[in-house]
N, C-alpha and C positions, 0 to 999 in steps of 0.2 A: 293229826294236828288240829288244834281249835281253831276255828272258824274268826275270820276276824271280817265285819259288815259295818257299812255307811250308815251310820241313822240319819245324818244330813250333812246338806253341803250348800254354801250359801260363797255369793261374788259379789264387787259393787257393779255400779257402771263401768264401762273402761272409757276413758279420758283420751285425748288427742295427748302428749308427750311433751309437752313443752308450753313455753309461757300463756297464758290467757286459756289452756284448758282447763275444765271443770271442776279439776282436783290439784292443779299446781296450788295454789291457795293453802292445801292441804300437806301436813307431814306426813311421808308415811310410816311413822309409828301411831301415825293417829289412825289414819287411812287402815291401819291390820288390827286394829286396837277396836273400832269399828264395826269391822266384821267378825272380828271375835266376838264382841258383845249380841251382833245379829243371829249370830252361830247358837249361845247360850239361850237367850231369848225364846227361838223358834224352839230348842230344843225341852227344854227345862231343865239342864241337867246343871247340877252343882256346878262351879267350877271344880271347888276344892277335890272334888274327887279324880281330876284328870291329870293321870300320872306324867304327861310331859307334853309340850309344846315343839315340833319341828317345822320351822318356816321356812321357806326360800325366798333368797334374793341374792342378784346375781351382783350387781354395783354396791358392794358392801363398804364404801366412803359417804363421806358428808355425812349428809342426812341421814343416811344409808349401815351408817359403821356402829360396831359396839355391839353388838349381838343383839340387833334391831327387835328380832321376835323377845326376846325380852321383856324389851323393854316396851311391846304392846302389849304383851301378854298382864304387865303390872298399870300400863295406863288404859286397857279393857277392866281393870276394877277389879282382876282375879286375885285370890289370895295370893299373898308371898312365898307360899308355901309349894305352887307349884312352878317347876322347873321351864326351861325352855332351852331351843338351841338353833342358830341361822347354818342351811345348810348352802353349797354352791357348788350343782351340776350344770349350769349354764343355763339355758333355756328349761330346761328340764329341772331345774332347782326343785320347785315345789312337787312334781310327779316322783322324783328321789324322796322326797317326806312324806308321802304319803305312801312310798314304800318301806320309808321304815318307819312309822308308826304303824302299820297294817302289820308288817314284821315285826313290830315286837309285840303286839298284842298276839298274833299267832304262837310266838315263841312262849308267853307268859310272862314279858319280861312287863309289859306295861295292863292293864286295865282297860282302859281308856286312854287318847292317846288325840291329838288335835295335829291334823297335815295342815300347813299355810301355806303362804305366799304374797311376798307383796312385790313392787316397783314403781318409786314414782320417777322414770326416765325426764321428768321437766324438771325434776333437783338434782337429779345424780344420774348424769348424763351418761350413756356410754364412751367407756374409756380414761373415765376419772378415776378408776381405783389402780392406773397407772401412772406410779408417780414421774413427773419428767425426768429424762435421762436413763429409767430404767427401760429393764426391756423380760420379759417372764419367759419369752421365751430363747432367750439366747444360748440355753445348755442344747439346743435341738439344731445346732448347726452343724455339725458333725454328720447327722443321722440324719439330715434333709438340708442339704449343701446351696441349692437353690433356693430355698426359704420357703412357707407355708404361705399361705394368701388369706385374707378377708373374707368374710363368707359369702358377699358379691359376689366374689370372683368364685367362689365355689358353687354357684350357682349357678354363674350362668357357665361354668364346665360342665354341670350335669344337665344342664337343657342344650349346650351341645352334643354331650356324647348320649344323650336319649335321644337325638334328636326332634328332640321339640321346639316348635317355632312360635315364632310373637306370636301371631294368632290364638295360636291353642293358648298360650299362656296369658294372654288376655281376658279371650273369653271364659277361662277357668276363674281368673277374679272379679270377672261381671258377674259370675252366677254366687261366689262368694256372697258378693254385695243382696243379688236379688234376693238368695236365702234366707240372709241375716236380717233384710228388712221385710221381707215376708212373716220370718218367724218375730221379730217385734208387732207388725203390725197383729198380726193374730194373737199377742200376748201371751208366745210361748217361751218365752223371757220371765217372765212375771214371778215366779213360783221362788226361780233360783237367784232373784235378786235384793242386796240387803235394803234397798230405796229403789224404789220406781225412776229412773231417769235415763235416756237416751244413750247407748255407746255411740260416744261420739265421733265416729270415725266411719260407722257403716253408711255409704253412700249409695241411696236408694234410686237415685238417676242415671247410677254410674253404666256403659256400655259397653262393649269392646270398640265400639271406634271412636269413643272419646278415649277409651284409655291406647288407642292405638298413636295417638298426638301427644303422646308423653315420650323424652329423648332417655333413653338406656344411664342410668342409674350410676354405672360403677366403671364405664368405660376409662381404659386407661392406658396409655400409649406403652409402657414398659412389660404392662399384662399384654397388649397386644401382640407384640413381639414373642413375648414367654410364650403364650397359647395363643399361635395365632385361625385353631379352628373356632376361636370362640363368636360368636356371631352378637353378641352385645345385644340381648333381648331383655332383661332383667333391668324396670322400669319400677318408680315410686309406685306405681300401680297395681301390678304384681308381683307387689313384694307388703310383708306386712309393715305397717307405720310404727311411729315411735308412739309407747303409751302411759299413762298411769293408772293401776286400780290392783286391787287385792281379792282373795280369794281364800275360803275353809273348809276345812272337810271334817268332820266329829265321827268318829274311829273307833271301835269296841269290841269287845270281845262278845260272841251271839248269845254266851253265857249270862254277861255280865248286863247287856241288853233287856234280856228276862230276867235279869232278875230286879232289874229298875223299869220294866214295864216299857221299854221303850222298841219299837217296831223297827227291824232291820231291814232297810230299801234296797240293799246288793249286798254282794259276799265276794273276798276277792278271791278269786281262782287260781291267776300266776301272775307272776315279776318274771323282768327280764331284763336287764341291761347288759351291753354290751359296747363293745368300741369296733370302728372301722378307721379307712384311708383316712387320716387327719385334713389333707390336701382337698378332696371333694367334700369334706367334713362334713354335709348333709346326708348321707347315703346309709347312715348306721340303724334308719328305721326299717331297712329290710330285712338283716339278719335278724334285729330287735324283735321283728313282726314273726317270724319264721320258729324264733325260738323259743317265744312268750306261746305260740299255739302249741308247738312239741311239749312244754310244760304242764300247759293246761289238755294235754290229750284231745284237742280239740282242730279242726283243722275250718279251714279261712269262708265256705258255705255255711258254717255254723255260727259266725258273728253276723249279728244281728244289724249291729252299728258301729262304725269306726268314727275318733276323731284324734286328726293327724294333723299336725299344731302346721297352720301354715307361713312358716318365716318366711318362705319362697312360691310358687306357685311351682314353678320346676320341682319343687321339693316334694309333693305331694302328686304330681303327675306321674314322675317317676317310679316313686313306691309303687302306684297303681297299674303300672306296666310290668313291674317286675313280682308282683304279688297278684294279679289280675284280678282284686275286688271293685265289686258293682261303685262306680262312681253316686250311683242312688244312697248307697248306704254310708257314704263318708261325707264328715262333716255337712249335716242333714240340716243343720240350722245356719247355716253359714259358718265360715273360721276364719282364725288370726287375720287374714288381709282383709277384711270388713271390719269386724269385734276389736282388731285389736291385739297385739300380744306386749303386755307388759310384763316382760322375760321373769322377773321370778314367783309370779304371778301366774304366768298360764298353764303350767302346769294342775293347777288346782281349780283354775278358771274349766281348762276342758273337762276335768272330771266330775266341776258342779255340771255342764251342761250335758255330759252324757250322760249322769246318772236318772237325769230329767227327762230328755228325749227317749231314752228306755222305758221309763214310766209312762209317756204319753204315748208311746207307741206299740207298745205291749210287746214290747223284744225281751227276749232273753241272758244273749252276753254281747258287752260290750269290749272294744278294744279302743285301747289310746297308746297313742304311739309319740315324740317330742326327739327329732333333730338335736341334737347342743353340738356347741364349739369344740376342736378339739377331735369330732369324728364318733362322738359319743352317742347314743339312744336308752332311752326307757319304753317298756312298753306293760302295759298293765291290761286283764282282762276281768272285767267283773259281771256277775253274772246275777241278776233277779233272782229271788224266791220264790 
C-alpha cells in the first residue's frame, strides 16, 4: 500500500469559548481559512494541486452550518477548483479527517489531501445544532429504556467504577496545567503555531488545592438516584473548558512528496475506530488503543508518545490503568484541560502537537487516541522516518 506522511501541521492559539475570548471576535470560516493559508505558506505547496479538503466540526449551525470547510477553503484564497467537505465524529471530527485523507492518499484515490478542524464554541455553542422540541436521539428508547446521560455524568461513572478519587483527578489536571505552561514557557509551542500567542486557558498557578475548592460540575439529584455509587468528583477543573481555535494537517502521498521535493515528517502506520457502551461513552479509547496497536503490529513499550484528548481527567486516567502506559509518555506537553479542546478542532490540534514533540524528542511512533459522544474512538499511530 503507498505510504501516505505529514509534510506539516500547523494550529492557532486556543481561545477561552465564549464572549470576550481572543477569537470570538473571529468567524470561524475565517478562523480555518487562517490556518489554511499558514498551512500553504509554511509549506509552499500549490493549493491548486490538493485534491480535497476534510474539516471537522462538530456544531455544524450558525456560524457553523453549510459546509463550513468550504467555505474556508475559498475564503483561504484557494482555487475554486479544489473541493472540500465538513465531517462530524464528535470530539474526534477532525482525527476522523485526517483518517480519511491519509486513507485516501493510501488508497490512490487523492494526491494530496488537507485534514482540518475548526470550533468557535463562543458562536456556536453546544447544543445549538438541536433544534427546540427535537430530540436525535429518541429512536434509542427502546434499546436503552432508562435513557443515555451527558457526558458529566459519564464521567464521573467512570471515575467511580475506576475508582478514582478527587484527588488523583485533580492533581492529574495540575500537572496538565504545569506541562502546558512549561512547554510554552520553553517555547515548545512555537514551531506548530500559525501566530505566536498565549492558549488561553492554560493556567500556570493552577494546584491541586486550588482546584480542590472547586464544587462537582454535573451533580444532579435524579443522576443521584439513578447512580447512586457516583461520588460527584468531576469539577470545571478537571474537566476540559469550552474553546475556540482550528487546526491542519497537509497529507501526501511519500511519492508524490518526492516528487515536489518536499520532506515527509511521519508516515501513518494504523487507524482504528471503533464504538463501545454509549452510556460510559468515554471508555471506547481502550479498545481504540488495543486495536490501532494489533494493526500496526506494534505493541504499547513501543510508542514512543501518547496524546489522549483530555475531555475528562477520569478519562485519561482510566485508559492508563487499563492499558498500563508510562504517564511520562502521555500528553508530554500538557492536554485538552489546560490547551483547550475546541471539539472539531482537537483532533488535528493533537496531531499538530504530537507530530512536534516526536521531532523534539527523537521518538519514533506516536499514538493519539479521541473519546467522542456516543461511545465512539479514533486512534491513529504515526511513526518518524
Amino acid at each position: 500500500m503507498r505510504d501516505a506522511v505529514i509534510i506539516d501541521a500547523v494550529r492557532t492559539p486556543i481561545a477561552k469559548g465564549k464572549p470576550g475570548g481572543a477569537l470570538h471576535g473571529e468567524h470561524p470560516g475565517t478562523l480555518l481559512a487562517r490556518t489554511l493559508t499558514a498551512l500553504v505558506e509554511r509549506t509552499g505547496i500549490d493549493p491548486a494541486l490538493v485534491d480535497d479538503v476534510i474539516g471537522g466540526i462538530v456544531t455544524q449551525a450558525g456560524d457553523q452550518a453549510a459546509n463550513l470547510t468550504r467555505t474556508a477553503v475559498l475564503a483561504a484564497g484557494f482555487p475554486e477548483t479544489v473541493p472540500a467537505t465538513t465531517v462530524d465524529r464528535q470530539c474526534g471530527s477532525s482525527q476522523q479527517a485526517v483518517h480519511i485523507a491519509a486513507q485516501g492518499v493510501q488508497s490512490g484515490a487523492y494526491d494530496i489531501a488537507i485534514a482540518c478542524g475548526v470550533e468557535s464554541m463562543s458562536r456556536a455553542p453546544m447544543g445549538t445544532a438541536v433544534l427546540p422540541g427535537t430530540n436525535p436521539f429518541a429512536p434509542l428508547r427502546d434499546r436503552y429504556p432508562d435513557g443515555l446521560v451527558g457526558q458529566g455524568i459519564s464521567a464521573e461513572l467512570i471515575a467511580s467504577r475506576w475508582k478514582i478519587d478527587r484527588q488523583e483527578l485533580d492533581a492529574y489536571a495540575a500537572e496538565s496545567h504545569r506541562r502546558a505552561a512549561t512547554a510554552y514557557a520553553n517555547g515548545e509551542f512555537d514551531r506548530e503555531l500559525a501566530w505566536k500567542a498565549p492558549d488561553e486557558t492554560v493556567r500556570p498557578a493552577t494546584t491541586p488545592e486550588i482546584l480542590a475548592g472547586l464544587k462537582p460540575a454535573y451533580h444532579d439529584p435524579s443522576m443521584a438516584e439513578r447512580f447512586p455509587e457516583i461520588g460527584w468528583r468531576i469539577t470545571a477543573g478537571n474537566a476540559s473548558p469550552l474553546n475556540d481555535g482550528a487546526a491542519a494537517v497537509l497529507i501526501m502521498g511519500a511519492d508524490t512528496a518526492e516528487r515536489l521535493g518536499l520532506r515527509p515528517r511521519a508516515r501513518f502506520r494504523a487507524f482504528a475506530v471503533v464504538g463501545d457502551d454509549p452510556l460510559l461513552m468515554l471508555t471506547a479509547i481502550v479498545p481504540a488503543t488495543t486495536k490501532v496497536l494489533a494493526k500496526a503490529g506494534l505493541d504499547l513499550p513501543d510508542i514512543d508518545l501518547f496524546e489522549v484528548n483530555e475531555a475528562f481527567a477520569s478519562v485519561v486516567l482510566a485508559w492508563q490503568r487499563e492499558t498500563g502506559a508510562d504517564p511520562a509518555r502521555v500528553n508530554v506537553r500538557g492536554g485538552a484541560i489546560a490547551i483547550g479542546h475546541p471539539l472539531g478542532a482537537s483532533g488535528a490540534r493533537l496531531m499538530t502537537t504530537l507530530l512536534h514533540a516526536m521531532e523534539d524528542r527523537g521518538a519514533r511512533y506516536g499514538l493519539q487516541t479521541m473519546c467522542e459522544a456516543g461511545g465512539l474512538a479514533n486512534a491513529t499511530i504515526i511513526e518518524r522516518p
